[in-house]
LONUTOR-626938 format. One record per residue: residue in three letters; z, y, x of N, C-alpha, C in turn. Coordinates in nm, 3 decimals, m for minus. Layout:
BEGIN
+------+---------+---------+---------+---------+---------+---------+---------+---------+---------+
! code !    n_pz !    n_py !    n_px !   ca_pz !   ca_py !   ca_px !    c_pz !    c_py !    c_px !
+------+---------+---------+---------+---------+---------+---------+---------+---------+---------+
!  ala !       Z !       Y !       X !       Z !       Y !       X !       Z !       Y !       X !
...
+------+---------+---------+---------+---------+---------+---------+---------+---------+---------+
//
This chain:
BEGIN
+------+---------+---------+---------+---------+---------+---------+---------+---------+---------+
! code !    n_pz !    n_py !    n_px !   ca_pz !   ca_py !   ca_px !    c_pz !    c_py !    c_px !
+------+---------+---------+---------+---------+---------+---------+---------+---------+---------+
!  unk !   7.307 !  m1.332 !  m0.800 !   7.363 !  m1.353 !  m0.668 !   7.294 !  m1.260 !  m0.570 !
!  unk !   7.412 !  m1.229 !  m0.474 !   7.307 !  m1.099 !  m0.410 !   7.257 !  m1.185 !  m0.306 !
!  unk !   7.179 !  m1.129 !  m0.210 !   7.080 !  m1.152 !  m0.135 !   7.154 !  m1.183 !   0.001 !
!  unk !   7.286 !  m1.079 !   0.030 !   7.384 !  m1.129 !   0.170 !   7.417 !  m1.255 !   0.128 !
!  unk !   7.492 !  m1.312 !  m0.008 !   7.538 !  m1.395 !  m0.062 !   7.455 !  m1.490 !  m0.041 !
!  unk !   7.340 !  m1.492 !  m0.038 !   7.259 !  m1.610 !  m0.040 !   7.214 !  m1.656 !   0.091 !
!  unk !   7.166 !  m1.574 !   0.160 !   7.224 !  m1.586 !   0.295 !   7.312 !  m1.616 !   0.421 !
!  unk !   7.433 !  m1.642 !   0.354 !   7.552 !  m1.617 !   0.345 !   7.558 !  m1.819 !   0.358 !
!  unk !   7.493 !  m1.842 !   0.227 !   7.494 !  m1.961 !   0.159 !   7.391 !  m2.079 !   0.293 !
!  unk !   7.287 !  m2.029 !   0.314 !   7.223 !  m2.099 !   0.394 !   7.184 !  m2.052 !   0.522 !
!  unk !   7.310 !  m2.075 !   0.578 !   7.260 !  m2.017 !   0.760 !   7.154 !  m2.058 !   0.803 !
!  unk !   7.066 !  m1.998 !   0.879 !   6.936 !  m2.043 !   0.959 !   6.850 !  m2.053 !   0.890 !
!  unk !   6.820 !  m2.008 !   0.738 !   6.739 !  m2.028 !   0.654 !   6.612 !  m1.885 !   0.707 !
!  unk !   6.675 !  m1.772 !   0.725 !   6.607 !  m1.703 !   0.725 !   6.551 !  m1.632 !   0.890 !
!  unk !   6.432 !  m1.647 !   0.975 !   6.384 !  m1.678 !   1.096 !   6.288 !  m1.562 !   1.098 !
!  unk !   6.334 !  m1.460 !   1.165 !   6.220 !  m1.324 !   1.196 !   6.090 !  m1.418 !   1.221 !
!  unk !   6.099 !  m1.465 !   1.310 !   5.953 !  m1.619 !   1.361 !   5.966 !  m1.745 !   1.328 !
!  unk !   5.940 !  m1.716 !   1.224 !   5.942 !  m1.949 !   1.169 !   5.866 !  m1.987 !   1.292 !
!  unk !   5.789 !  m1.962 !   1.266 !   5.674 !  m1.987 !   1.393 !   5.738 !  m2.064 !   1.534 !
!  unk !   5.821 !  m1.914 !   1.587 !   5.843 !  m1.962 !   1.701 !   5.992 !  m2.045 !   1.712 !
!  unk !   6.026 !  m2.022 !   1.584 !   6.168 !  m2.108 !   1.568 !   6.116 !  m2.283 !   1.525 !
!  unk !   6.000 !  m2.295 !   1.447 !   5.961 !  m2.450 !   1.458 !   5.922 !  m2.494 !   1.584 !
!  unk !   5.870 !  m2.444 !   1.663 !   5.795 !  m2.469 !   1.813 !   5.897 !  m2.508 !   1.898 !
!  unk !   5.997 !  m2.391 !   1.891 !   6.153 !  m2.432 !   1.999 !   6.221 !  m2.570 !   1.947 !
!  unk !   6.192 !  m2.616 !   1.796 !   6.254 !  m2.691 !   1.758 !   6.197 !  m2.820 !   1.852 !
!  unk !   6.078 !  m2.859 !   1.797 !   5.984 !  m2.925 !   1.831 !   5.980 !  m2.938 !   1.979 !
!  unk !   5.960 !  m2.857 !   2.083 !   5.994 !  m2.873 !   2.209 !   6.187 !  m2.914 !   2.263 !
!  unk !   6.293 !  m2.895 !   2.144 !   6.398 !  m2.985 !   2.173 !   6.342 !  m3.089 !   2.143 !
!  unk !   6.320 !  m3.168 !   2.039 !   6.297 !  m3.328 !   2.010 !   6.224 !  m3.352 !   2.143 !
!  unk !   6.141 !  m3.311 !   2.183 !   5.966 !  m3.365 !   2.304 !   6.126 !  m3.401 !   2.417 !
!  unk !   6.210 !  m3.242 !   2.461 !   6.233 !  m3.267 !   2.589 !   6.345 !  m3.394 !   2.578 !
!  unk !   6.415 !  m3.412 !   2.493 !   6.529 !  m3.467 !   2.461 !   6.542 !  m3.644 !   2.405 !
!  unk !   6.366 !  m3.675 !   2.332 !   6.349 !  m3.797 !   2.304 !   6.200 !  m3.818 !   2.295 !
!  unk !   6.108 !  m3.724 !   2.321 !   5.982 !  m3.759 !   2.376 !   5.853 !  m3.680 !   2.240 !
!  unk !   5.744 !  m3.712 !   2.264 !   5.678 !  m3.675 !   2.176 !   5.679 !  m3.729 !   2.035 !
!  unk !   5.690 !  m3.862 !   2.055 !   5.653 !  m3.983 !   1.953 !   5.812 !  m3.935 !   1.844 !
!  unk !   5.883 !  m3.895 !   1.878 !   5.988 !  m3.877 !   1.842 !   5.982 !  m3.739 !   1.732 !
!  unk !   5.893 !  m3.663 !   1.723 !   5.862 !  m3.543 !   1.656 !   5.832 !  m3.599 !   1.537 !
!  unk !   5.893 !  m3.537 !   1.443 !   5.843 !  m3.516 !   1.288 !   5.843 !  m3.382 !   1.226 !
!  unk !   5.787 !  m3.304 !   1.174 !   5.783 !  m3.212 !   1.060 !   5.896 !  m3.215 !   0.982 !
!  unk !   5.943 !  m3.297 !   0.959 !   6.066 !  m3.340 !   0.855 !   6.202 !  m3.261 !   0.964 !
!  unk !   6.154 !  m3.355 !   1.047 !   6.298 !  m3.301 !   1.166 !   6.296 !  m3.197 !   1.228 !
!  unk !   6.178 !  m3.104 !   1.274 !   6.119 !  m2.987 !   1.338 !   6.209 !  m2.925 !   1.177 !
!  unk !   6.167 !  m2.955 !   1.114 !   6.212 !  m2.872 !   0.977 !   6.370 !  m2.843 !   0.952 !
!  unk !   6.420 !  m2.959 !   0.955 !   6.568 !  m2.958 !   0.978 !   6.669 !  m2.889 !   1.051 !
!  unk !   6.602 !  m2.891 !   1.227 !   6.650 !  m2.885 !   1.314 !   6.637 !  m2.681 !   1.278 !
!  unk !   6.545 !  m2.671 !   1.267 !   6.490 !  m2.512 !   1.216 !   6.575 !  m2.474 !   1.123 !
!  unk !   6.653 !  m2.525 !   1.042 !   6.701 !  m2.509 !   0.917 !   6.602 !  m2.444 !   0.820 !
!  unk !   6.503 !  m2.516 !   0.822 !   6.423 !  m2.455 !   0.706 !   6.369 !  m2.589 !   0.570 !
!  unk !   6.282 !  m2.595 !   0.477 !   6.300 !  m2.655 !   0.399 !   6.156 !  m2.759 !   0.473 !
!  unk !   6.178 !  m2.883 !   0.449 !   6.070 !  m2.990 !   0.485 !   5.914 !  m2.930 !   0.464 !
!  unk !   5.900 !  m2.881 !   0.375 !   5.744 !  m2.797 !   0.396 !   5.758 !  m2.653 !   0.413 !
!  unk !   5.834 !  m2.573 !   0.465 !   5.783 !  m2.443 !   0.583 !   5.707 !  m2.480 !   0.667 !
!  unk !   5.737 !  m2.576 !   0.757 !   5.644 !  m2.571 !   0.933 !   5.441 !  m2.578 !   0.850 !
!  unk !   5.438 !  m2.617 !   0.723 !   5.364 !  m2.598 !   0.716 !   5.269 !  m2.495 !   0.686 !
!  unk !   5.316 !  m2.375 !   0.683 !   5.280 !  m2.211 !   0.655 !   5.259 !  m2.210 !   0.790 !
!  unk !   5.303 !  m2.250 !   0.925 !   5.223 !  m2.213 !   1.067 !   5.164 !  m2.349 !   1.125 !
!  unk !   5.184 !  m2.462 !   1.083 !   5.084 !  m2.588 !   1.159 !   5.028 !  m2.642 !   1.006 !
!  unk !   4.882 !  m2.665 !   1.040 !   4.830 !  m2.775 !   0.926 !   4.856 !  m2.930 !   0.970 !
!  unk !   4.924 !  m2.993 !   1.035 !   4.915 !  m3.098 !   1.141 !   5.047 !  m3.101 !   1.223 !
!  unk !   5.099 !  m3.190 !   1.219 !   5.190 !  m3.267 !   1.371 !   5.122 !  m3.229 !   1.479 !
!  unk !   4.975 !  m3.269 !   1.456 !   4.972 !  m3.248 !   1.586 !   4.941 !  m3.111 !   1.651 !
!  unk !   4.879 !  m2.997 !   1.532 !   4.902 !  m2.851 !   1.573 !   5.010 !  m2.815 !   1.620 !
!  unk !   5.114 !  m2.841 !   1.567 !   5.291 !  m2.845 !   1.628 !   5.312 !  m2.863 !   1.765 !
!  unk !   5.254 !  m2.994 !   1.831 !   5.242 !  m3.010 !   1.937 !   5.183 !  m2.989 !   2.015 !
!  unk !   5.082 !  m2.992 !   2.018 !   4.991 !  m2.805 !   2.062 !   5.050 !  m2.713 !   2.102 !
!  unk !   5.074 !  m2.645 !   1.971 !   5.167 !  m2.538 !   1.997 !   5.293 !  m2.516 !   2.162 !
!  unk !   5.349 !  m2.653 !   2.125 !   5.461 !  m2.705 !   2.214 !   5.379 !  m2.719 !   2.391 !
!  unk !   5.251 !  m2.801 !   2.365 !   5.226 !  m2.834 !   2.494 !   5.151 !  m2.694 !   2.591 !
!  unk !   5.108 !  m2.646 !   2.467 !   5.052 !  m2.466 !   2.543 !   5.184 !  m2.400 !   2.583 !
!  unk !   5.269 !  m2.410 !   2.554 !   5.378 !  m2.342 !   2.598 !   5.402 !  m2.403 !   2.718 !
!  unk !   5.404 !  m2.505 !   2.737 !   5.467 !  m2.610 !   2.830 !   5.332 !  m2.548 !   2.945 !
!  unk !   5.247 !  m2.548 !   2.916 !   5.098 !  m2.535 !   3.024 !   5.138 !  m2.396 !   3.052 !
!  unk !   5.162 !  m2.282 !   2.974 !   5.208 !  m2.170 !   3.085 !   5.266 !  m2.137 !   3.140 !
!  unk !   5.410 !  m2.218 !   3.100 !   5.527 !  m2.219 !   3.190 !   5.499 !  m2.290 !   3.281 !
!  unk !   5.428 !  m2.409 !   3.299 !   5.331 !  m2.506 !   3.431 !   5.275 !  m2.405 !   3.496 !
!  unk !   5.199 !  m2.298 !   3.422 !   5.091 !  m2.207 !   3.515 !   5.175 !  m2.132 !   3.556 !
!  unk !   5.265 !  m2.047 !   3.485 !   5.378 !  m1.923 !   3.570 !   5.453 !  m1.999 !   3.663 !
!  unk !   5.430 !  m2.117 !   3.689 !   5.543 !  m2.181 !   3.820 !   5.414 !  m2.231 !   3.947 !
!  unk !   5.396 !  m2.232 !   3.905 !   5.201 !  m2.249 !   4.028 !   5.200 !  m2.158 !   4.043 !
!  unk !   5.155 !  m2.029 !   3.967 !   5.162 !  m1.866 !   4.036 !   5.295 !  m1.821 !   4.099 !
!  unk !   5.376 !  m1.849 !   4.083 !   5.502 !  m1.812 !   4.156 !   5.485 !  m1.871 !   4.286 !
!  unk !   5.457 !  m1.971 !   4.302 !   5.440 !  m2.053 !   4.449 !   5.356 !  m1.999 !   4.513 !
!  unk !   5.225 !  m2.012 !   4.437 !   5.129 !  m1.956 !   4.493 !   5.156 !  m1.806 !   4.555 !
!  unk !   5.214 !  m1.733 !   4.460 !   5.230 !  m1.539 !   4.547 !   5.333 !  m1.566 !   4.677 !
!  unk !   5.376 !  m1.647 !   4.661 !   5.481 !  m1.691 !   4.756 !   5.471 !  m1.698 !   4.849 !
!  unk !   5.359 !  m1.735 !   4.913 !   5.320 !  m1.818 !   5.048 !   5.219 !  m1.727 !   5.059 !
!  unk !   5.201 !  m1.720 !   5.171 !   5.080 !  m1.601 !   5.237 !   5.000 !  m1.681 !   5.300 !
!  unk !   5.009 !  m1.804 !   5.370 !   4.905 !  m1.887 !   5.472 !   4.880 !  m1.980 !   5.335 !
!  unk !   4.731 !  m1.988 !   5.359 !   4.674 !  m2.094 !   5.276 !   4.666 !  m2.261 !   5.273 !
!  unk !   4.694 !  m2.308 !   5.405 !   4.784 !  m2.404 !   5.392 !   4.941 !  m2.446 !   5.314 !
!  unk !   4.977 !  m2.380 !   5.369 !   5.153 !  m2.376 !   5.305 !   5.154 !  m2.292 !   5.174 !
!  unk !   5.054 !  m2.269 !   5.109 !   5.040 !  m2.230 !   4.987 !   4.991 !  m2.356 !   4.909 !
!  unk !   4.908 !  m2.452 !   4.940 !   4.904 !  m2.563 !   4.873 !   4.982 !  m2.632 !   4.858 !
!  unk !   5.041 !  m2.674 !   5.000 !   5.184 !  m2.742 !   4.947 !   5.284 !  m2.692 !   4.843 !
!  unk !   5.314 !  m2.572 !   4.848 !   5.417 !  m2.522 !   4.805 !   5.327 !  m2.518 !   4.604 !
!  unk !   5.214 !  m2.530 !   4.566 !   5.204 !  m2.546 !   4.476 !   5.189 !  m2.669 !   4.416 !
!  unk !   5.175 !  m2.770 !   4.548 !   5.209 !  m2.911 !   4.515 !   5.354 !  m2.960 !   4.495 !
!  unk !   5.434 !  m2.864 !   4.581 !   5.605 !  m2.866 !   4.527 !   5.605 !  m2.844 !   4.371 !
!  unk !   5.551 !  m2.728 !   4.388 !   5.581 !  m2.684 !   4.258 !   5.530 !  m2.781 !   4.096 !
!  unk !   5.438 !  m2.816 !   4.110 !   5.367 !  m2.888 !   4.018 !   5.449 !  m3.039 !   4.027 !
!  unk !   5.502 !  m3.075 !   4.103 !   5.588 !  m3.245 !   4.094 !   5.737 !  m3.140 !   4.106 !
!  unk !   5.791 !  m3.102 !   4.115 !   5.938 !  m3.007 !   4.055 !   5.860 !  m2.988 !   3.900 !
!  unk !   5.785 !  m2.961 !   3.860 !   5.794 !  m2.901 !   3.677 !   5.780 !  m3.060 !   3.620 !
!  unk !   5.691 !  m3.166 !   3.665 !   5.681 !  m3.319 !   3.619 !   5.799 !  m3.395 !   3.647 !
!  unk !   5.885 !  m3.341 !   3.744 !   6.057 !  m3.427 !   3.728 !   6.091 !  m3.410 !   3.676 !
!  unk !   6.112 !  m3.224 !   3.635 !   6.232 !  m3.166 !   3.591 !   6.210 !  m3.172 !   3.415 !
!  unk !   6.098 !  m3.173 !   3.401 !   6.027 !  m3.183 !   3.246 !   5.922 !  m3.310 !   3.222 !
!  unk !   5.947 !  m3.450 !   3.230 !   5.931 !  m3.550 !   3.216 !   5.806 !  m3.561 !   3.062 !
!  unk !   5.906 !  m3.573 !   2.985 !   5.862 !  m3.568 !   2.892 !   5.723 !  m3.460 !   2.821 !
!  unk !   5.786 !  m3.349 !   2.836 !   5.681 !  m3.277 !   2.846 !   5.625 !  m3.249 !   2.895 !
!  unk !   5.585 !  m3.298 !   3.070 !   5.432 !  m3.326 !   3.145 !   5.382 !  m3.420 !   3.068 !
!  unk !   5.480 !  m3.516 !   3.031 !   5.347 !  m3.652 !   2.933 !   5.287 !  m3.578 !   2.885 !
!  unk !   5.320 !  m3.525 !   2.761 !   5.293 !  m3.444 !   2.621 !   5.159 !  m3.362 !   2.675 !
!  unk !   5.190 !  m3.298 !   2.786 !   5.092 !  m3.182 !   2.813 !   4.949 !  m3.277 !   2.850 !
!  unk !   4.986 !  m3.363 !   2.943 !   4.889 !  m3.417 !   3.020 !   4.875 !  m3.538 !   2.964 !
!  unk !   4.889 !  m3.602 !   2.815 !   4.875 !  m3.750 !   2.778 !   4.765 !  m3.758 !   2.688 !
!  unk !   4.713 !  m3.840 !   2.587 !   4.629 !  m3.839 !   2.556 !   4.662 !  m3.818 !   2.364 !
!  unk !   4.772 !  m3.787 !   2.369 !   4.806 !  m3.763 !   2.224 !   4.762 !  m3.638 !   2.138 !
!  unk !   4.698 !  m3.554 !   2.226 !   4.686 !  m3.423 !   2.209 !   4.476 !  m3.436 !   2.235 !
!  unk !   4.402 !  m3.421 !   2.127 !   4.269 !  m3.357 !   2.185 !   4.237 !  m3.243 !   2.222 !
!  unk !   4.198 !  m3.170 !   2.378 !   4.227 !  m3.035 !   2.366 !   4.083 !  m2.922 !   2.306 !
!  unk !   4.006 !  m3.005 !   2.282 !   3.852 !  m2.957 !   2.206 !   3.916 !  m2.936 !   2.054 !
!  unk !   4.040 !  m2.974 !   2.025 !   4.080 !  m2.938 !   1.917 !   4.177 !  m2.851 !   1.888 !
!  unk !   4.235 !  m2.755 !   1.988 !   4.316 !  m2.684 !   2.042 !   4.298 !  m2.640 !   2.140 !
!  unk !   4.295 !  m2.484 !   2.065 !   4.155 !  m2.366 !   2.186 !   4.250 !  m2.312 !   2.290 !
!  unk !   4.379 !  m2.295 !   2.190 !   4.495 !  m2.243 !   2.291 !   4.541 !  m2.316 !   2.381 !
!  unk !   4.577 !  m2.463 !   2.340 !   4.587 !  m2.562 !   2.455 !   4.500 !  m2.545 !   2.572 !
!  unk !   4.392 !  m2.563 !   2.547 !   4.294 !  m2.588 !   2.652 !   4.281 !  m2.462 !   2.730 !
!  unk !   4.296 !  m2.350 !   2.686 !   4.313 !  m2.217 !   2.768 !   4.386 !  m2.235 !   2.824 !
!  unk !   4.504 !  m2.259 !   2.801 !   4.631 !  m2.290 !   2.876 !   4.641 !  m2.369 !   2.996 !
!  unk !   4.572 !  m2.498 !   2.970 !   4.530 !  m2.602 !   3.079 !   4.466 !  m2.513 !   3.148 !
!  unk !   4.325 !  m2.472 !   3.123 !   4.267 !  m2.407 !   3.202 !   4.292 !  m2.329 !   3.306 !
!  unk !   4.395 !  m2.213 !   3.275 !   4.487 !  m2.093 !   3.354 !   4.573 !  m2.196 !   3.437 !
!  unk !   4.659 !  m2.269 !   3.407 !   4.655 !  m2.317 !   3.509 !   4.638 !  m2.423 !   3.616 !
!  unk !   4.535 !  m2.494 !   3.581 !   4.451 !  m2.519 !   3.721 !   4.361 !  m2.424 !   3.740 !
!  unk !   4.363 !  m2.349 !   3.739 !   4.262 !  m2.225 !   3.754 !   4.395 !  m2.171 !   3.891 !
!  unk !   4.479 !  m2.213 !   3.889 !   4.577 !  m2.135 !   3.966 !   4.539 !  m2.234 !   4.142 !
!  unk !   4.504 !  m2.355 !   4.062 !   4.499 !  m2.443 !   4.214 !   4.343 !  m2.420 !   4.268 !
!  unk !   4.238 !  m2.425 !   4.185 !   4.110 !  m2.380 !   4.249 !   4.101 !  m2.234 !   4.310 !
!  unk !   4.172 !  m2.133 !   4.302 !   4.211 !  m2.012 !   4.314 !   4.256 !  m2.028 !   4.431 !
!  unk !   4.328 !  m2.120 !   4.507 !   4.393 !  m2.075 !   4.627 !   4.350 !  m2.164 !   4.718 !
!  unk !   4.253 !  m2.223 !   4.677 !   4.120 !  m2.335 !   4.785 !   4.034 !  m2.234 !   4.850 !
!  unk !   4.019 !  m2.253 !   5.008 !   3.958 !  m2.175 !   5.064 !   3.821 !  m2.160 !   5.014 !
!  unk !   3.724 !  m2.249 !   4.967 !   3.590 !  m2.277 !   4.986 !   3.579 !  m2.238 !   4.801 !
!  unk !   3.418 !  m2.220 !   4.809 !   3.402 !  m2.199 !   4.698 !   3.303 !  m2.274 !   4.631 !
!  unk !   3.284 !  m2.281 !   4.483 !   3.181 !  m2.320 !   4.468 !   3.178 !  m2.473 !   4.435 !
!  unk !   3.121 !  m2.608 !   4.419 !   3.087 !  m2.755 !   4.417 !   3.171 !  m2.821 !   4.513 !
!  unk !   3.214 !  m2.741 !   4.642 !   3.313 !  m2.823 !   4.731 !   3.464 !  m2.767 !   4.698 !
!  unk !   3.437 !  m2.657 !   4.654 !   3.585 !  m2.596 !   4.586 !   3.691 !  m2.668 !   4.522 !
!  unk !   3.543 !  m2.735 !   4.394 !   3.636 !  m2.768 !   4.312 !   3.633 !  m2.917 !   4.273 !
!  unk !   3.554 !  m2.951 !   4.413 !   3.597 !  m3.075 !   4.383 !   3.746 !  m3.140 !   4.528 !
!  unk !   3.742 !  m3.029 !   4.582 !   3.850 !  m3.029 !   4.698 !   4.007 !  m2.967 !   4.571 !
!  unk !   3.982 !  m2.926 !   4.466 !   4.086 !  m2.840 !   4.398 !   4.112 !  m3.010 !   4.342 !
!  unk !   3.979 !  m3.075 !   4.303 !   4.037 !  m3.183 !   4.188 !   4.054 !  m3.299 !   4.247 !
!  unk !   4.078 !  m3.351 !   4.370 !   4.123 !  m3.424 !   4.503 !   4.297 !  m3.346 !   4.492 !
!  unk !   4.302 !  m3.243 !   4.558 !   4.457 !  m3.217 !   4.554 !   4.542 !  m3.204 !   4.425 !
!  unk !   4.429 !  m3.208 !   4.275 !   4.524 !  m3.226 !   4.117 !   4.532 !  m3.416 !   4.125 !
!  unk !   4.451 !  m3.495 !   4.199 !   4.451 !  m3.598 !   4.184 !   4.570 !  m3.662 !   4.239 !
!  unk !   4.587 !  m3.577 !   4.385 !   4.673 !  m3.633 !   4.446 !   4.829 !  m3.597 !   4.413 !
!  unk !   4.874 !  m3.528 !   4.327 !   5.001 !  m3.440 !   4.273 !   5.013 !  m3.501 !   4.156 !
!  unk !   4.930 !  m3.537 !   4.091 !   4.901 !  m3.602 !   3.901 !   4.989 !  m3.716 !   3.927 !
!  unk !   4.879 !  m3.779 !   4.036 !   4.904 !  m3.946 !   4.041 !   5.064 !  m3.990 !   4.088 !
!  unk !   5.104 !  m3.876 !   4.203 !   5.238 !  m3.872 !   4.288 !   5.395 !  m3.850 !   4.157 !
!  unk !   5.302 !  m3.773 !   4.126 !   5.431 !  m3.755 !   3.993 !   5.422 !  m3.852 !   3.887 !
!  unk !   5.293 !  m3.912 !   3.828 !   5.304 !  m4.023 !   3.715 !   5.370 !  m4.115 !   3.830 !
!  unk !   5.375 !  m4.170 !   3.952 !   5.392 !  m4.289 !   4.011 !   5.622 !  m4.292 !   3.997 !
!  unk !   5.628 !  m4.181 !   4.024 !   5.736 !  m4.100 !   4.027 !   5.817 !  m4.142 !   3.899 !
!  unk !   5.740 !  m4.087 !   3.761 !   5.829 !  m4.113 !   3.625 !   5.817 !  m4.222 !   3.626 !
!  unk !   5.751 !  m4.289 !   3.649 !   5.682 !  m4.434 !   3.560 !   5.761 !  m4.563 !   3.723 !
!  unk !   5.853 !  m4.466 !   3.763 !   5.972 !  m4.531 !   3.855 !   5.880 !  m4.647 !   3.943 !
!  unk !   5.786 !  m4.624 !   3.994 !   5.715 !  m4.692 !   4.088 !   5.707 !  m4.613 !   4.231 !
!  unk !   5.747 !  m4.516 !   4.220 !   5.818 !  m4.468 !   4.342 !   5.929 !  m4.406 !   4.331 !
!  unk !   6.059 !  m4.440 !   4.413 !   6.190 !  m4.352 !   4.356 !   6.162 !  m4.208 !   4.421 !
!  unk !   6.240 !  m4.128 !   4.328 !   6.235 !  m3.999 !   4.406 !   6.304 !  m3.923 !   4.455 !
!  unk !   6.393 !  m3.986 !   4.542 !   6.450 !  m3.975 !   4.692 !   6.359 !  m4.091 !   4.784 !
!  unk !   6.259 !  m4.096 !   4.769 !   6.173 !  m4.167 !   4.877 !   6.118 !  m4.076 !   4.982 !
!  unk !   6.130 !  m4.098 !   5.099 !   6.126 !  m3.981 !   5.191 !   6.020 !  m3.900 !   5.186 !
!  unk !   5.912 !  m4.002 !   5.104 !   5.746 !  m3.874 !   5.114 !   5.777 !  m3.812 !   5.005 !
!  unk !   5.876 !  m3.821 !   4.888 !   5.874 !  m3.718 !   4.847 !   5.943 !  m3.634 !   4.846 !
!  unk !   6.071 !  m3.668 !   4.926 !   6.155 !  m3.507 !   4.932 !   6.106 !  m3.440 !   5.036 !
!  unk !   6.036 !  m3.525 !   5.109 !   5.966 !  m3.433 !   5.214 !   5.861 !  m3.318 !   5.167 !
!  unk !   5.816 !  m3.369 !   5.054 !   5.685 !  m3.292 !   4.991 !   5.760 !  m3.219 !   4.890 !
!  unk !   5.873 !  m3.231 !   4.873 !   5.992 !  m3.130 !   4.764 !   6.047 !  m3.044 !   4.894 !
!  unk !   6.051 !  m3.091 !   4.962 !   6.119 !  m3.000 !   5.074 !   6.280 !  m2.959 !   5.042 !
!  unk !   6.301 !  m3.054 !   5.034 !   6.468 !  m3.082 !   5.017 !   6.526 !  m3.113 !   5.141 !
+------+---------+---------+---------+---------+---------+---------+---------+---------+---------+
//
């Protein structure tokens, strides 16, 4: 049997990036039915590949999700830097990265859990935690002061955006409540 033929035979079998074709998989299940909802079996499926491929790029579920939540943390960080270049006064640059950071926790629910929940250790995932890092590295970055008051004035305004958006999903505040479209600037 030739090789188009076989091909031919199993669409989606063959993936220039398994890699990045299990990861996309895996981030549909997260956005669509949550973390808990991920399997290898189904990442596998959904990939069209055979139940043990994903394991040639994750040793672990939860490397998988890793994988998934570092993605999720730089697309978090490239939307904080976008706000951030945005705004020229350093006031209205915080806000606007406090927009920004409760816009990525509405609009991606699920995968703010994922990123920011406790399912994930990030001492066990170097890339994760880089990822985290870069961006809140984006909010201590645009705090006037430097130094011990910096960053604990940076981790006062992650406190106050964390908490606003968990209060938000977890429908203990609706969100058309006026403090927050005011702070969406809708």
């Amino acid at each position: 049997m030739s090789t188009s033929l076989r091909a031919a035979e199993k669409p989606g079998y063959h993936h220039g990036d398994l890699r990045r074709a299990l990861v996309a998989a895996a981030a549909k299940i997260v956005q669509r039915e949550g973390a808990g909802a991920v399997t290898l079996r189904e990442v596998a499926r959904l990939a069209g590949v055979s139940h043990n491929a994903p394991y040639r790029h994750f040793d672990s579920l939860s490397a998988l999700l890793a994988a998934v939540a570092t993605e999720g943390f730089e697309e978090f960080g490239a939307k904080l830097r976008a706000a951030a270049e945005a705004e020229p006064d350093a006031k209205r640059r915080r806000n606007a990265i406090g927009r920004a950071y409760l816009r990525f926790a509405l609009d991606n629910p699920r995968l703010y859990r994922l990123m920011f929940g406790a399912e994930l250790d990030r001492r066990e995932h170097a890339e994760l935690r880089a990822a985290a890092d870069n961006a809140f590295a984006v909010l201590t970055g645009t705090l006037s002061r430097t130094g011990r008051t910096g960053q604990a004035d940076a981790i006062n305004a992650w406190a106050f955006v964390h908490g606003l958006a968990h209060l938000v999903l977890d429908k203990q505040i609706k969100p058309n409540d006026p403090a927050v479209v005011d702070l969406l600037g809708k």
